[in-house]
Backbone as CSV, one residue per row, in Angstrom:
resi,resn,N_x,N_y,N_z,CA_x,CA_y,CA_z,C_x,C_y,C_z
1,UNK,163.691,85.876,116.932,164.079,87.047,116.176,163.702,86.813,114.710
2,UNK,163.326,87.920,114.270,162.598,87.409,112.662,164.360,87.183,111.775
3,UNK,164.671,87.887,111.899,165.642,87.788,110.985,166.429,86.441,111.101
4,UNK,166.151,85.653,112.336,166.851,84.380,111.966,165.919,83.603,111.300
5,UNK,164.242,83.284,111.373,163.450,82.704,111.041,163.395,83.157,109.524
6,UNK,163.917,84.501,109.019,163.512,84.930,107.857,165.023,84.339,106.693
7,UNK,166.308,84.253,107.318,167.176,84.164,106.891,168.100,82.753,106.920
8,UNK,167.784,82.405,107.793,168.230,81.038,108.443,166.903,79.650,108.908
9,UNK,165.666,79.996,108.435,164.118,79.224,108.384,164.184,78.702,109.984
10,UNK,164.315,79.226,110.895,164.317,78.852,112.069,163.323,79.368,112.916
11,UNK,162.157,78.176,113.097,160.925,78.737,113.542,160.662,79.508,114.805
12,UNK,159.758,80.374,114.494,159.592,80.789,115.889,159.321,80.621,116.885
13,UNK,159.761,80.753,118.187,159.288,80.364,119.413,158.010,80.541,119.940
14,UNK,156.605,80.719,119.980,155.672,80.926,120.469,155.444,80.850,121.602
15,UNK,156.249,80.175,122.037,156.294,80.372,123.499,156.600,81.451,124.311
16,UNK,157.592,81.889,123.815,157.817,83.174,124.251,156.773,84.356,124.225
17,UNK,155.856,84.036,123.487,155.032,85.694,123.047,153.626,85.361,123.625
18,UNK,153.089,86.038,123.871,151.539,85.842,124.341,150.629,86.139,123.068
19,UNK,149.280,86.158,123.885,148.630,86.563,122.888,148.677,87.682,121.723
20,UNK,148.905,88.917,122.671,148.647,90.101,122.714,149.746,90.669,121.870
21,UNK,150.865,89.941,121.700,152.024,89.977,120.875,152.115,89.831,119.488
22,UNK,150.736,88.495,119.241,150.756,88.337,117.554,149.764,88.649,117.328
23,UNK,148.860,89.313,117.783,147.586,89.909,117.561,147.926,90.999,116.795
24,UNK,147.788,91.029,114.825,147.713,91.747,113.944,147.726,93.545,114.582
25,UNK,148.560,94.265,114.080,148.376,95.831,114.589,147.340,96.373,113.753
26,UNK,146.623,97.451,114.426,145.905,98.053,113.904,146.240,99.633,113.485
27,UNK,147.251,99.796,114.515,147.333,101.126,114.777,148.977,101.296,114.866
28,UNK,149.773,101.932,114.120,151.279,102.371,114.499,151.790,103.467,114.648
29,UNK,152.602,103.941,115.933,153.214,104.927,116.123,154.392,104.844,116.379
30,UNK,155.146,105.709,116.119,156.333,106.309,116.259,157.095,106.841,117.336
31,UNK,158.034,106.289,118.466,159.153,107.103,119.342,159.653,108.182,118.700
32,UNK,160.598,108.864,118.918,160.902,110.152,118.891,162.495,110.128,118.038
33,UNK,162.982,108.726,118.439,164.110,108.640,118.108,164.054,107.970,116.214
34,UNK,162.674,107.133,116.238,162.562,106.205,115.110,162.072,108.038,113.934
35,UNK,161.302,108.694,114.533,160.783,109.831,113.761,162.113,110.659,113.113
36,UNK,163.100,110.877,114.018,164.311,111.816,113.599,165.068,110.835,112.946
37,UNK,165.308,109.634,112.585,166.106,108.787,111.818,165.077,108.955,110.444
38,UNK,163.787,108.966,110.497,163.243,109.096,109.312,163.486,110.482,108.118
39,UNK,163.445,111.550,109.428,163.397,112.880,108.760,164.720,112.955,108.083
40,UNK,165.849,112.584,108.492,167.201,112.217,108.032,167.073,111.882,106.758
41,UNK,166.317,111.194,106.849,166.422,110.429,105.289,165.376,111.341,104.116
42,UNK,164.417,111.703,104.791,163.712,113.049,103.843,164.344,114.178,103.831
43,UNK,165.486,114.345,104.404,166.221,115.904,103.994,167.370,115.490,102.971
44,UNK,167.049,113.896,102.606,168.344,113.680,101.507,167.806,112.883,99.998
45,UNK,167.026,113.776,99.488,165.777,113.649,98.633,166.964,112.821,97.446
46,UNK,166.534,112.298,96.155,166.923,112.224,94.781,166.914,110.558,94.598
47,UNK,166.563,110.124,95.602,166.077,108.174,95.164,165.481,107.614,96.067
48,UNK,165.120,106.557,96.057,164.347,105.612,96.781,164.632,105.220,97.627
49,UNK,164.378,105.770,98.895,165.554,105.497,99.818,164.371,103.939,100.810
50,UNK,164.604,103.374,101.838,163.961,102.640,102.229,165.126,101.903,103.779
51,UNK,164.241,101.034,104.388,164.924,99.996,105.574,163.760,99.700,106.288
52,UNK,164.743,99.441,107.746,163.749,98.446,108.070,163.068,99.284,109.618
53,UNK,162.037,98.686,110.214,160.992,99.385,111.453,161.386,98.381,112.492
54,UNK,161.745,98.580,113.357,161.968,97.803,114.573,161.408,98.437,116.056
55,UNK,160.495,97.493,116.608,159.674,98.099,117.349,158.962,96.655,118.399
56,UNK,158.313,96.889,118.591,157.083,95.661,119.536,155.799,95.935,119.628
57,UNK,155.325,95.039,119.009,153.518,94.777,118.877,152.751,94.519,120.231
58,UNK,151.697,95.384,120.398,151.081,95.115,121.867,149.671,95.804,121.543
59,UNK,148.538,94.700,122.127,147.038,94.887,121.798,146.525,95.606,120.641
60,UNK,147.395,95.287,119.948,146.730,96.099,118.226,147.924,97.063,117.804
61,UNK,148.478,97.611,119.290,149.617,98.814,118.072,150.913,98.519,118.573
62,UNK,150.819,98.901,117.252,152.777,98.342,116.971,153.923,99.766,117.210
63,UNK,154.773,100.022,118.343,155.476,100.886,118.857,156.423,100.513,117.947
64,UNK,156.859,101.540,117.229,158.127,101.787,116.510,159.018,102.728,116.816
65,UNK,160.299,101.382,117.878,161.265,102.552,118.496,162.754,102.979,117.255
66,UNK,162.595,102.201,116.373,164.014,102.652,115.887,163.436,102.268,113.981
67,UNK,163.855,103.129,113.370,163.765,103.141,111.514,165.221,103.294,111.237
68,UNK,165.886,101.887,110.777,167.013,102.034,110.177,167.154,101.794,108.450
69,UNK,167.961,102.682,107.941,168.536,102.479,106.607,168.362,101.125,105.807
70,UNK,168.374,101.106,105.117,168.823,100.063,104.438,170.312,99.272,103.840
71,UNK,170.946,99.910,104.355,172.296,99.969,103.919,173.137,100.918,103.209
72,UNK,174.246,100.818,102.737,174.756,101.312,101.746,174.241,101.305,100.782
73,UNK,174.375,102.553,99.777,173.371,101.950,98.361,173.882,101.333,97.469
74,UNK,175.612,100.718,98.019,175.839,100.959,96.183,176.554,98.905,96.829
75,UNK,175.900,98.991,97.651,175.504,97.358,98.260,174.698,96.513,97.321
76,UNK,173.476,97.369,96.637,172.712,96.544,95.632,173.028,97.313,94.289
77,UNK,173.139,96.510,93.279,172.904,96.689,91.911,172.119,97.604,91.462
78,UNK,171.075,97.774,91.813,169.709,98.547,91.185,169.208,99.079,92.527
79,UNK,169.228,100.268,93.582,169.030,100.488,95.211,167.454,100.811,94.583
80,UNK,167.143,101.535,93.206,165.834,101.811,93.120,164.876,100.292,93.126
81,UNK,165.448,99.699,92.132,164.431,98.323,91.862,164.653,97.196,93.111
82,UNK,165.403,96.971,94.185,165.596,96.720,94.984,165.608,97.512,96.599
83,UNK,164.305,97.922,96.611,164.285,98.808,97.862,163.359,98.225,98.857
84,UNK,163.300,97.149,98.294,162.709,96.242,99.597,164.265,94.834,99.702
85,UNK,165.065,95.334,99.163,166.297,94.226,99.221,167.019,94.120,100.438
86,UNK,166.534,93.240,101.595,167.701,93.427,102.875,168.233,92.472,102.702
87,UNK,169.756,93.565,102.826,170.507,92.641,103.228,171.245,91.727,104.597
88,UNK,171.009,90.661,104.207,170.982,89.296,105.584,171.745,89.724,106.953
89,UNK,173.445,90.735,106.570,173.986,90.863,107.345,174.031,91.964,108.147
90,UNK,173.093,93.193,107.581,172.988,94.271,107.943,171.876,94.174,109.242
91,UNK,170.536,93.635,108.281,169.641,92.864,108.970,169.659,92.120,110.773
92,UNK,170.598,90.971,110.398,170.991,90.563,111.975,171.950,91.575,112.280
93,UNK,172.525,92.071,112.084,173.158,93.064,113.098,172.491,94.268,113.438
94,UNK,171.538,94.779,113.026,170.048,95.548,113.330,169.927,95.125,114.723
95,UNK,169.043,93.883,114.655,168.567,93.206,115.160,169.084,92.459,116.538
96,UNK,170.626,92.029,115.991,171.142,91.556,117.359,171.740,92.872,118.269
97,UNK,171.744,94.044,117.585,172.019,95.116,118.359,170.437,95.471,119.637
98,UNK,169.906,95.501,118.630,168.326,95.906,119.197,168.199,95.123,120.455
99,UNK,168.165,94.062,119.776,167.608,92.971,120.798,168.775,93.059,122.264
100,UNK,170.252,93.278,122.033,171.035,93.694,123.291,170.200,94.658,124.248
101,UNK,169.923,95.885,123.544,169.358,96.446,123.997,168.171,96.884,124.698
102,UNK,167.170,96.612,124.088,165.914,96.714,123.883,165.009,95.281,124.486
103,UNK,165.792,94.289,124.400,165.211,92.731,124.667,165.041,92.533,123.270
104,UNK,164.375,90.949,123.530,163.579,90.240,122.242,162.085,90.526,121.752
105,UNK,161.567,91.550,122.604,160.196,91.854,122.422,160.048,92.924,121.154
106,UNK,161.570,93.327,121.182,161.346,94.516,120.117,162.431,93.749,119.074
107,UNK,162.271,93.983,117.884,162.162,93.455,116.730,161.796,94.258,115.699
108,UNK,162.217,93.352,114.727,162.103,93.774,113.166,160.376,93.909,112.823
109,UNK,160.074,94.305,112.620,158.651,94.669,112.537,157.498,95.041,111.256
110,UNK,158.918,95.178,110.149,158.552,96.075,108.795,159.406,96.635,108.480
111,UNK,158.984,97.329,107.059,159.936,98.322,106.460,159.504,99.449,105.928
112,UNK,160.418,100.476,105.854,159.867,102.066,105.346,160.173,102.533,103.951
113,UNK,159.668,102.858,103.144,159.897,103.674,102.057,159.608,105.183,102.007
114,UNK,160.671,105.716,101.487,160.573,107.062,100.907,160.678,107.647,99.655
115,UNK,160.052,108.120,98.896,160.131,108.261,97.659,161.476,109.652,96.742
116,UNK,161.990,109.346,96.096,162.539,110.277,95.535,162.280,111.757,95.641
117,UNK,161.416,112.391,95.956,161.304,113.402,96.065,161.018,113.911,97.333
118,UNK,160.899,113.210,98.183,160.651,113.189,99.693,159.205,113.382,99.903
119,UNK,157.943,113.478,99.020,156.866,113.672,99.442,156.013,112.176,99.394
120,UNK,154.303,112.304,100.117,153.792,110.948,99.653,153.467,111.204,98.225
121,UNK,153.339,109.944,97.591,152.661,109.847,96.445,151.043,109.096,96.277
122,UNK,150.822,108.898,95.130,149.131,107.876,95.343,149.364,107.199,95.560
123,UNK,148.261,106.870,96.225,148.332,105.541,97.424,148.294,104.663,96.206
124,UNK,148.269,104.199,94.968,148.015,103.239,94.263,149.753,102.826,93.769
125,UNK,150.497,103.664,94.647,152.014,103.230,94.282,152.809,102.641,95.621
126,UNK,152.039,103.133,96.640,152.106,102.214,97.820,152.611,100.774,97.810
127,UNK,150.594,100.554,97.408,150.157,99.300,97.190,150.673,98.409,96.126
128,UNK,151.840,99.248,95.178,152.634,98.056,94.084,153.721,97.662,94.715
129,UNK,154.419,98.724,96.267,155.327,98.026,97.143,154.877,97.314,98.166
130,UNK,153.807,97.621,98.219,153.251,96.579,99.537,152.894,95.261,99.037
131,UNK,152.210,94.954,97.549,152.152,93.796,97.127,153.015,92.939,96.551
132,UNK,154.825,93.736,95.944,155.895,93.271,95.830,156.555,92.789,97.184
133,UNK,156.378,93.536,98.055,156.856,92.873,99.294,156.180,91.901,100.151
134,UNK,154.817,91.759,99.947,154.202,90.783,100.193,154.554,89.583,99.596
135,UNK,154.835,89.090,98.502,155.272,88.371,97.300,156.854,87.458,98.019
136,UNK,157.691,88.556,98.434,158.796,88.068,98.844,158.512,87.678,100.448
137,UNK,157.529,87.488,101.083,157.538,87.417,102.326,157.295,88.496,103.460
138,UNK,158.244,90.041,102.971,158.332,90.574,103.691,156.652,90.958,104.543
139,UNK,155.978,91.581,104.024,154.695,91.897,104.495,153.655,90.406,104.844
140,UNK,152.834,90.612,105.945,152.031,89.971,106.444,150.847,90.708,107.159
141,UNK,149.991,90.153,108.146,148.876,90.524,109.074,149.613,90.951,109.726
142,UNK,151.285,90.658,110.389,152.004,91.457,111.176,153.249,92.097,111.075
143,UNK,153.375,92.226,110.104,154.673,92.641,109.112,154.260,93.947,108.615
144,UNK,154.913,95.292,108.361,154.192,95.931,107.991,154.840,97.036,107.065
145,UNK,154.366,97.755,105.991,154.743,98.646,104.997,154.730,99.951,105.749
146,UNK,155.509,100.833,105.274,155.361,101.930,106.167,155.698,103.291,104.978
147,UNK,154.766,104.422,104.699,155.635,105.042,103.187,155.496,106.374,104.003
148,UNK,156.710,106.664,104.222,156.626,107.875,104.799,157.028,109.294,103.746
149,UNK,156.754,110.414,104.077,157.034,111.601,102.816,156.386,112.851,103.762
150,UNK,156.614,114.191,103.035,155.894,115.525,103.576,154.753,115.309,102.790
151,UNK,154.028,116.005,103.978,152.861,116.557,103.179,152.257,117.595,103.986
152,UNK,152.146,118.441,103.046,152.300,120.059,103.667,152.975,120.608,104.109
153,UNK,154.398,120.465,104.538,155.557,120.913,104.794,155.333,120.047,106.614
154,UNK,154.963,118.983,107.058,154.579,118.063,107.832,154.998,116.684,107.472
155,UNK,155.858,116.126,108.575,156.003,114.304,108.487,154.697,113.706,108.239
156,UNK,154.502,113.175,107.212,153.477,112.063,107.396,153.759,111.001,107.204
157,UNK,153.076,109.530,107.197,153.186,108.688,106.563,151.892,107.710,106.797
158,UNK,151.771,106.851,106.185,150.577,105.921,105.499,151.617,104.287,105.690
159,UNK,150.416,103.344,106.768,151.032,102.228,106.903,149.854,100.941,106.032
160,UNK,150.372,100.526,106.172,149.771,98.832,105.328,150.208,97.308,106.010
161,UNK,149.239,96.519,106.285,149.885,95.078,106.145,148.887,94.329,105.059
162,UNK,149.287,93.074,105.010,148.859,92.547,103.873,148.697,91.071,104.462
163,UNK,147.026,90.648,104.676,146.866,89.346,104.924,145.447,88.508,104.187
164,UNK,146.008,87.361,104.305,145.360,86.360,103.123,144.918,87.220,101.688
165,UNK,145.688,87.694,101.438,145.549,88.122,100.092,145.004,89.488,99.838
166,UNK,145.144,90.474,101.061,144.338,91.377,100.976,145.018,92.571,101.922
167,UNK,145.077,93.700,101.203,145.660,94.886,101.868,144.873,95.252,102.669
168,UNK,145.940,95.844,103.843,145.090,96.613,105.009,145.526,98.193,105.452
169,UNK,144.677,99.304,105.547,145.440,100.446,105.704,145.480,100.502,107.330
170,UNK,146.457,100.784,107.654,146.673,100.895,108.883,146.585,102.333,110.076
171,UNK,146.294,102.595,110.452,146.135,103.946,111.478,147.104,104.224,111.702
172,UNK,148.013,105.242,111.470,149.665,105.428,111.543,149.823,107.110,111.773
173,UNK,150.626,107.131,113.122,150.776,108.287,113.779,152.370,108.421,113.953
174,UNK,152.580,109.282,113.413,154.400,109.934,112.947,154.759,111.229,114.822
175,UNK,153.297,111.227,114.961,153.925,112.274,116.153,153.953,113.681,116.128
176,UNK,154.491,114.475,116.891,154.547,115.566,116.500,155.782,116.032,116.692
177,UNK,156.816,116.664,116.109,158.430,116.835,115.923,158.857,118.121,116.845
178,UNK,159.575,117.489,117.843,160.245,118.295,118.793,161.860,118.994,118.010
């Protein structure tokens, strides 16, 4: 589970995962349930809202069944300047819920941002959270940024990972809203 390896340095099992498991995503989409937890959070516009993507990686794309919160906001000091800030306990309990559920295949996967106004912005503001969160660990080749917002009165969003030193845009499909 990442969150123990991320929180508690407890390496990962490789054994458990095949190839096809850590093989970098290329491509991410969205369940139905992870899409309506997002829109939630774009109908409640006025800050930076953000959390985490929990899902399972398979031959390039990464299934994202559940987008949770980040917490309470008034949990961090600054929720704007800290919107990649998880916290440890919210985190494993994400996670050890998921994993009851779901197994160990699905997991913490990334995290989502939404911007104050609920729309996307330039991609060149993305990439100052994708390279701050790279910095702290969070982002990798399989870790992944996720900035979701309207555009055109339509869910969109724009994904990223970030490996050996170098951003990647990712193929990212939000679905279509039932």
């Amino acid at each position: 589970m990442r969150a123990r390896q991320r929180f508690l340095g407890l390496l990962p099992d490789h054994r458990l995962r095949t190839d096809e498991e850590v093989m970098p995503p290329e491509h991410v989409q969205f369940a139905s349930e992870a899409r309506r937890q997002l829109l939630e959070q774009l109908y409640a516009p006025g800050r930076l809202r953000g959390g985490l993507l929990f899902g399972s990686l398979r031959d390039g794309v990464l299934d994202v069944l559940l987008a949770s919160p980040s917490g309470f906001p008034w949990w961090y000091a600054d929720a704007d300047a800290t919107v990649l800030t998880v916290d440890e306990r919210y985190a494993f309990g994400w996670s050890d819920c998921v994993a009851a559920v779901h197994g160990e295949q699905v997991d913490w996967q990334g995290n989502w941002i939404a911007y104050p106004n609920s729309s996307l912005p330039d991609i060149r503001e993305d990439l100052t959270w994708l390279h701050l969160g790279a910095s702290q660990g969070l982002f990798d080749g399989c870790h992944i940024l996720v900035v979701v917002g309207w555009d055109k009165g339509t869910l969109a969003g724009r994904a990223y990972s970030f490996d050996a030193g170098e951003s990647q845009a990712l193929e990212c499909n939000l679905g279509k809203m039932s």
